[in-house]
C-alpha positions in Angstrom: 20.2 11.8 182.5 18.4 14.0 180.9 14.8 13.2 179.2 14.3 14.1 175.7 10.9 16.1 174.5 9.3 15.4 171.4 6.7 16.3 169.3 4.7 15.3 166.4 5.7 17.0 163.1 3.8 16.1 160.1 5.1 17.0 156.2 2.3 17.0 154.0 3.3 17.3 149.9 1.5 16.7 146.5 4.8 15.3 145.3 7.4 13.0 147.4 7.7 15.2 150.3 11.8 14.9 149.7 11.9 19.3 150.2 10.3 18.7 153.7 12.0 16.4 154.4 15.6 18.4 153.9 14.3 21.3 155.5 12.8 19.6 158.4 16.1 18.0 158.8 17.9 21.4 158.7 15.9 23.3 161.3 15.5 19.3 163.6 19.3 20.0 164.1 19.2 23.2 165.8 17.3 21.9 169.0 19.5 18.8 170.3 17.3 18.8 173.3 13.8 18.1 171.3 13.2 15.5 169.0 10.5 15.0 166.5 8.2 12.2 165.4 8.1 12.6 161.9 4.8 11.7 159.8 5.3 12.2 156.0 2.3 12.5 154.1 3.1 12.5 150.0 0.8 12.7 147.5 -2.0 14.6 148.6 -3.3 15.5 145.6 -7.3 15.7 146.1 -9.8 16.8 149.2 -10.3 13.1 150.3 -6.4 12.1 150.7 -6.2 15.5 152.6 -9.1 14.7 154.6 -7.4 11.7 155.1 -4.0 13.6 156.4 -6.0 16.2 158.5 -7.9 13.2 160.6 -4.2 11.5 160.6 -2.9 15.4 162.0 -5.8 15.7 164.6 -5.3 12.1 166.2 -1.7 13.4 166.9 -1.0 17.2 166.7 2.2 19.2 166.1 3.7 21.2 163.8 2.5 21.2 160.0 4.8 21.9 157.0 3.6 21.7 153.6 3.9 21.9 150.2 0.9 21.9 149.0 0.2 24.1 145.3 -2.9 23.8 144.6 -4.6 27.1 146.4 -7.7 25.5 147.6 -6.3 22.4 149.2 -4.3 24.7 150.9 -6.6 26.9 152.2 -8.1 23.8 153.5 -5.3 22.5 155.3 -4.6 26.2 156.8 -8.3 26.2 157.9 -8.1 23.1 159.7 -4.8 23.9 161.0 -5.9 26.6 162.6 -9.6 25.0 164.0 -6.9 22.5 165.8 -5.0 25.3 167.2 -2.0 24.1 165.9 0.9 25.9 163.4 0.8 25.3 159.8 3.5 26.5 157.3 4.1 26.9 153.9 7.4 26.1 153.3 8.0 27.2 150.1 6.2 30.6 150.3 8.5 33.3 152.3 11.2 32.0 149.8 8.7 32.0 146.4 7.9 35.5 147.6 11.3 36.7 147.8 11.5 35.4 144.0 8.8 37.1 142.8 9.3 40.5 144.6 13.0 40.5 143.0 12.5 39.0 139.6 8.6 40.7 139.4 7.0 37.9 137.9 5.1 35.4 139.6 6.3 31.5 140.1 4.9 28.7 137.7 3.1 26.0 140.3 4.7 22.9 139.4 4.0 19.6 141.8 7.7 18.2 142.3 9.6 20.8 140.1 11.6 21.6 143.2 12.9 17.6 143.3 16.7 17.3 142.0 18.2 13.8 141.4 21.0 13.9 144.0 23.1 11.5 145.5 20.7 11.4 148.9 17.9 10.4 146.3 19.5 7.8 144.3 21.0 6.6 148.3 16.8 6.1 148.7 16.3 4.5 146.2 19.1 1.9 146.4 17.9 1.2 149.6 14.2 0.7 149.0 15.3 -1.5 146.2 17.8 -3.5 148.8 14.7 -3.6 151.3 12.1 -5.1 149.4 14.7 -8.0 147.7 15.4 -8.5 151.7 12.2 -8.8 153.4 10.8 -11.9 155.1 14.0 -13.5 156.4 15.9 -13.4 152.5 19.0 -11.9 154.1 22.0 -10.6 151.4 24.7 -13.2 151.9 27.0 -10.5 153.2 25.3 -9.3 156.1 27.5 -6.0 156.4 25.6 -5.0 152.6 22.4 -4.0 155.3 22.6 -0.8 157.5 19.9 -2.9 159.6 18.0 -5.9 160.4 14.9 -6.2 162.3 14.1 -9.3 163.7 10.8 -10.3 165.2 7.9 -12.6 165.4 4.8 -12.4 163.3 2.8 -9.3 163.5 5.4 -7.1 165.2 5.5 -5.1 162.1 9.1 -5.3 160.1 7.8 -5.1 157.1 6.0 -1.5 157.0 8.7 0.0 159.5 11.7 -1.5 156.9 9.5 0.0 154.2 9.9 3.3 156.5 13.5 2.8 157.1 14.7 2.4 153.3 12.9 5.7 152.3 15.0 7.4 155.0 18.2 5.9 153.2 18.6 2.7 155.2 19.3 -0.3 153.6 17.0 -2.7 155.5 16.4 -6.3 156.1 13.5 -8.1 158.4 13.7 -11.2 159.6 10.7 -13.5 161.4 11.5 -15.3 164.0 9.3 -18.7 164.2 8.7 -21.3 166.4 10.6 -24.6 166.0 12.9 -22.8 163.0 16.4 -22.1 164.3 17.5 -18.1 163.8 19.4 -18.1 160.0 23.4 -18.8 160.7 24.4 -15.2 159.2 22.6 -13.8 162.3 24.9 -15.5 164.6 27.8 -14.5 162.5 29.7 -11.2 164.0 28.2 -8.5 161.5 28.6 -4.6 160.9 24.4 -4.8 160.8 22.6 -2.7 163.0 20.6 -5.4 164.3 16.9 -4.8 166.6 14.8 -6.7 168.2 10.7 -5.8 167.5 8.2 -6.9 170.2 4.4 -6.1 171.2 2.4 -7.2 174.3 0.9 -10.7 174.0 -2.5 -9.2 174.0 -1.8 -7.2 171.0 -0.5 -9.5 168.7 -2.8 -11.9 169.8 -5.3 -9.5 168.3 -3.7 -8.4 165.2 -3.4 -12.4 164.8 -6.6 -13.0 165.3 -8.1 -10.7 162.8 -5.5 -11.9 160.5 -6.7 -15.4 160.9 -10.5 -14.0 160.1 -9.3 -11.9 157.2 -8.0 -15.2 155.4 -10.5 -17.6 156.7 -7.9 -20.1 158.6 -9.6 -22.2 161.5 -6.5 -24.5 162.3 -3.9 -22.0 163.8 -4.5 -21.7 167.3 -1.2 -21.8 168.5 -0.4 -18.6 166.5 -3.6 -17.1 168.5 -2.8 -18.2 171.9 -1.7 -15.6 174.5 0.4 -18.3 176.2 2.3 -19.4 172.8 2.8 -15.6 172.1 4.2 -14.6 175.4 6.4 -17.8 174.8 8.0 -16.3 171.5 8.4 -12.7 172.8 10.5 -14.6 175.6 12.6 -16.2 173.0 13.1 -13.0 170.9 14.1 -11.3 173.9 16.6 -14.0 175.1 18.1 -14.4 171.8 18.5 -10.3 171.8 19.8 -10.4 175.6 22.3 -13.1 174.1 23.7 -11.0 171.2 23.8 -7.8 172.9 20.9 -6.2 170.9 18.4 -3.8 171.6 14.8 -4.2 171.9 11.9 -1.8 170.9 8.3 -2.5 172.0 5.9 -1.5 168.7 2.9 -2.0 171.2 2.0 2.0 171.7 4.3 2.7 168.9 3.2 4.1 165.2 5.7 2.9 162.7 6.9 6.4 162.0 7.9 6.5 166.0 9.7 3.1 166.0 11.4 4.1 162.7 12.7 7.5 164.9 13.3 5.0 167.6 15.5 2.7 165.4 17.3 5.7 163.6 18.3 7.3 166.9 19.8 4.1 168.6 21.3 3.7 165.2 23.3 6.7 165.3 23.8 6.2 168.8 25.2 2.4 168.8 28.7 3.2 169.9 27.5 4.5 173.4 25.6 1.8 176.3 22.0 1.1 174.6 19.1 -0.1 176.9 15.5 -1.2 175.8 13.8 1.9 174.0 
């Protein structure tokens, strides 16, 4: 079997970042052999959210596309681009300068002027609105209404990566899995759902836990700190995937734009043989 490559490939806009987005998705196509971590950066408006996006851009490197019109923060992304040693395009520009050599006059910069209320966009939108009525275990009475459901314990983070999934198009619905609650009778149910297990090491939830339990001043939850108790869940989400026939993705290493790619590829690919991403 042959072993994928990837590489990073970060879209940074001062609007949504939907035209990177499409055009990423049109040249990702070509080169079935490679496949790309996506990082989507909108809304980089000022020097400090680009800061931001270049530290974001160093910590992993790959290809840069951008929108960006404002001249200086472009400059500035080029510059730093180039420091790392890594490519940086301008989307927009070879085609802008085809415009403006035919038509001789130059463009009009306008932030999002190139955005056009399509079906894909409205298919977003639907399912960002589906996605936040469904998260936290409120599951639509008709399972087959999600494309998928992620299912986890605390701290494997659903939430964020369904929040990544819905502004991909994918109507998305999380669901914790807690200790002593039985699993919600529509997940035993045969359903169309794409359904996928989340797990981390012990040690890293424990840890993310922790620091939870500091962040809102709770002394009396040490069961939802203790390794043993954590390795004990992740041992019940994994049998209760092994029992329905559902893959499993560990978040551990993972940003949530790469378990989002994960997800999305064994998505497409559910009709052949899946094993544990």
């Amino acid at each position: 079997m042959d072993i994928l490559r990837t590489f990073h490939l970060h879209m940074i806009s001062d609007a949504t970042g939907e035209t990177l987005i499409t055009i990423a998705k049109a040249v990702r196509v070509q080169y079935a052999q490679v496949r790309a971590i996506e990082h989507l950066h909108p809304l980089v408006r000022s020097r400090r959210e680009l800061e931001r996006v270049v530290k974001d851009v160093e910590a992993a490197p790959g290809i840069v596309l951008y929108t960006l019109f404002n001249r200086e923060l472009a400059d500035e992304l080029e510059k730093s681009c180039k420091r790392l040693n890594i490519p940086c395009v301008p989307a927009l520009k070879p085609i802008l300068q085809v415009f403006e050599s035919y038509l001789g006059t130059p463009s009009t910069p306008t932030v999002g002027g190139q955005h056009v209320l399509d079906a894909d966009y409205f298919r977003r939108i639907e399912a960002l609105n589906f996605t936040m009525l469904h998260d936290d275990g409120h599951l639509p009475q008709n399972l087959n209404d999600a494309d998928i459901v992620l299912i986890g314990i605390s701290r494997t983070s659903k939430t964020p990566t369904s929040i990544y999934l819905a502004n991909r198009g994918f109507k998305t619905a999380n669901v914790p899995l807690v200790p002593g609650v039985e699993v919600p009778p529509a997940l035993e149910m045969p359903t169309n759902a794409f359904v996928v297990g989340l797990v981390a090491s012990a040690d890293r939830i424990a840890q993310v836990r922790h620091n939870r339990v500091i962040e809102h001043a709770h002394n009396h939850l040490e069961d939802y700190v203790d390794r043993e108790a954590i390795a004990a869940e992740i041992a019940q989400t994994r049998a209760l995937c092994a029992r329905h026939g559902w893959p499993i993705i560990d978040v551990t290493r993972r940003s949530i734009e790469e378990t989002a790619a994960a997800i999305i590829r064994l998505y497409h690919d559910r009709e052949a043989p899946v094993l544990e991403a």
